[in-house]
Phi, psi and omega in degrees: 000134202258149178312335189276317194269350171289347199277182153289156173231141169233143156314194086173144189229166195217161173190151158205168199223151184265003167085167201238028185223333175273152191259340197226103165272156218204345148303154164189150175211184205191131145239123157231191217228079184300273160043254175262008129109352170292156192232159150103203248189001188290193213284322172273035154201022203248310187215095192216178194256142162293101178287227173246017162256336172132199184191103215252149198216100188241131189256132163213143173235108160273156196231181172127341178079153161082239189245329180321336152313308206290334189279311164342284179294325206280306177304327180252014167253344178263358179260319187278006217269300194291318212271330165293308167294010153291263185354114173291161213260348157288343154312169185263146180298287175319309178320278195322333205261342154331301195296300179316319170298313164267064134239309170323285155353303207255338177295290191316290207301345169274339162294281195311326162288004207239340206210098182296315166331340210226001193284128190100007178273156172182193194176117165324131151244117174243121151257104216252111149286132184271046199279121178039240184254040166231125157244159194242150196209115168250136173240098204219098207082183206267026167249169191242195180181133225226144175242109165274124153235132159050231161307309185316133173221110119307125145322106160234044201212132174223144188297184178193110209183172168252349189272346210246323167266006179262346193267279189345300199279021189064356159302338183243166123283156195307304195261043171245013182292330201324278215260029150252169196301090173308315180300356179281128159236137178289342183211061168263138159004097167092354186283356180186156152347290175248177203213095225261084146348094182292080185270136175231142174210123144257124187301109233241180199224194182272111170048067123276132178220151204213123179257117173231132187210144178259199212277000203280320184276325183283321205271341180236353163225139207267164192290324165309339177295284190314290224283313204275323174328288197312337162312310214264320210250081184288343187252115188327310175304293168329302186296289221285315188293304212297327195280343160304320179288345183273326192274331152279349172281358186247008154134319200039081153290347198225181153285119185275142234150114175200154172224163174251203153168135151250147195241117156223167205120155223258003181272353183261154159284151170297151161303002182242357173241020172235167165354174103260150178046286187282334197270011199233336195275113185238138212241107175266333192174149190228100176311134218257342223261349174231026186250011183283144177289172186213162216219174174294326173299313163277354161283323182315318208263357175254341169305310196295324173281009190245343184119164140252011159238168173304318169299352222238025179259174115001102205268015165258143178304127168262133178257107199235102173277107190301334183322137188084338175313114162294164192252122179327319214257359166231021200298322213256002215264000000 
């Protein structure tokens, strides 16, 4: 067997919508080739092998209103693109995709002092790298990245969100989330000086797909939906337009974004001889920055800035840091 039949092959396709409700997309995503240094979506990179830099697949929803998302969001999928491809390859994988994440960071937040017009712009990052049969995940806001096997669908990704710190600080249950404010996040690109980075890595198996998306798509369809599209729907191009089309039909208030990817090749294990899902999945660092508790006082002060509906919210994402806030339910002892 000649080396070339040992490699990974990845699929993969991307789409975005500007949603039925904006006027403005504010979204950006980006598939290159750290490899041979290609970008986009052309006929040599729709289905190509994981070299030896890898194969990086970026999700960002800017935020700022006007044109600052949009700038935002542009800078930090194009920053984290270039910074990986600097970066030697003697690095540690995680350390390079850290690095690359906080250069996005001090780029965004330094475009905004700079451009008073623009103050208060930032922007989510899901950053996927592909190293050999690993994928690596930075993480910084609320857009996701989703692992499909077989039956099995995983979050391998966790927002830094309020609705994600209030599940944390015990205050809420998971499924009593409905009727708080979804558009709140605890962290983005450029919104400060520093940057607290999430690394996630799962191991990957034979036709595995990987959903990486922003909130516009995670907020009107659930991971079990994607799983089952993705059951039914063998063609990527197909997959990324119909879930677009489910999310605008389910209201599109936002902006849509997604990319897909499928994985084959004789270097990945079948799914009936590997892990699952979770048993493959390792939390490398944990940003410290949504494990703080949150107090009543801080849901008042984020209801009163958010509205009490969906129509009455803002159209920009609010960025809110919980540090020092106490947890409601030991707030009196």
């Amino acid at each position: 067997m000649d080396q070339s039949s040992k490699d990974i092959q990845v699929s993969v396709f991307a789409r975005t919508d500007t949603g039925r409700r904006r006027s403005s997309n504010e979204d950006a995503f980006i598939v290159a080739d750290l490899t041979t240094g290609k970008i986009g979506l052309g006929p040599d990179m729709v289905t190509h092998r994981v070299g030896e830099r890898g194969s990086l697949m970026v999700v960002s929803d800017g935020m700022g209103g006007a044109a600052a998302g949009e700038i935002a969001s542009e800078i930090a999928v194009k920053t984290v693109r270039e910074s990986l491809m600097e970066l030697s390859t003697n690095f540690d994988v995680c350390e390079r995709l850290k690095i690359a994440a906080e250069k996005a960071n001090e780029r965004i937040w330094r475009y905004s002092k700079q451009n008073l017009k623009l103050k208060g712009m930032g922007a989510t990052l899901t950053a996927v790298l592909v190293q050999q049969e690993t994928v690596f995940v930075a993480q910084v806001g609320d857009s996701r990245a989703y692992l499909l096997r077989g039956d099995k669908v995983k979050q391998i990704t966790k927002d830094q969100s309020l609705v994600q710190a209030l599940v944390d600080a015990g205050a809420v249950a998971p499924g009593q989330t409905a009727s708080l404010p979804h558009n709140v996040i605890t962290q983005a690109l450029g919104t400060s000086p520093n940057v607290e980075v999430e690394i996630t890595s799962v191991d990957l198996c034979k036709d595995d797909v990987l959903i990486v998306c922003s909130d516009g798509l995670s907020n009107k369809v659930k991971a079990e939906e994607m799983l089952a599209y993705v059951q039914h729907i063998s063609d990527l191009t197909f997959l990324c337009r119909t879930l677009i089309e489910l999310a605008n039909k389910r209201g599109g208030e936002d902006n849509i974004t997604l990319v897909a990817a499928r994985f084959d090749g004789e270097m990945l294990h079948s799914a009936a001889e590997s892990n699952s899902i979770s048993g493959s999945f390792k939390m490398l660092n944990q940003s410290s920055v949504t494990t703080e508790p949150i107090t009543d006082s801080y849901k008042r002060a984020v209801d009163s800035s958010c509205g009490s509906s969906e129509e009455e919210l803002e159209p920009t994402t609010l960025v809110f840091n919980p540090i020092n806030f106490k947890n409601p339910s030991t707030e009196n002892e």
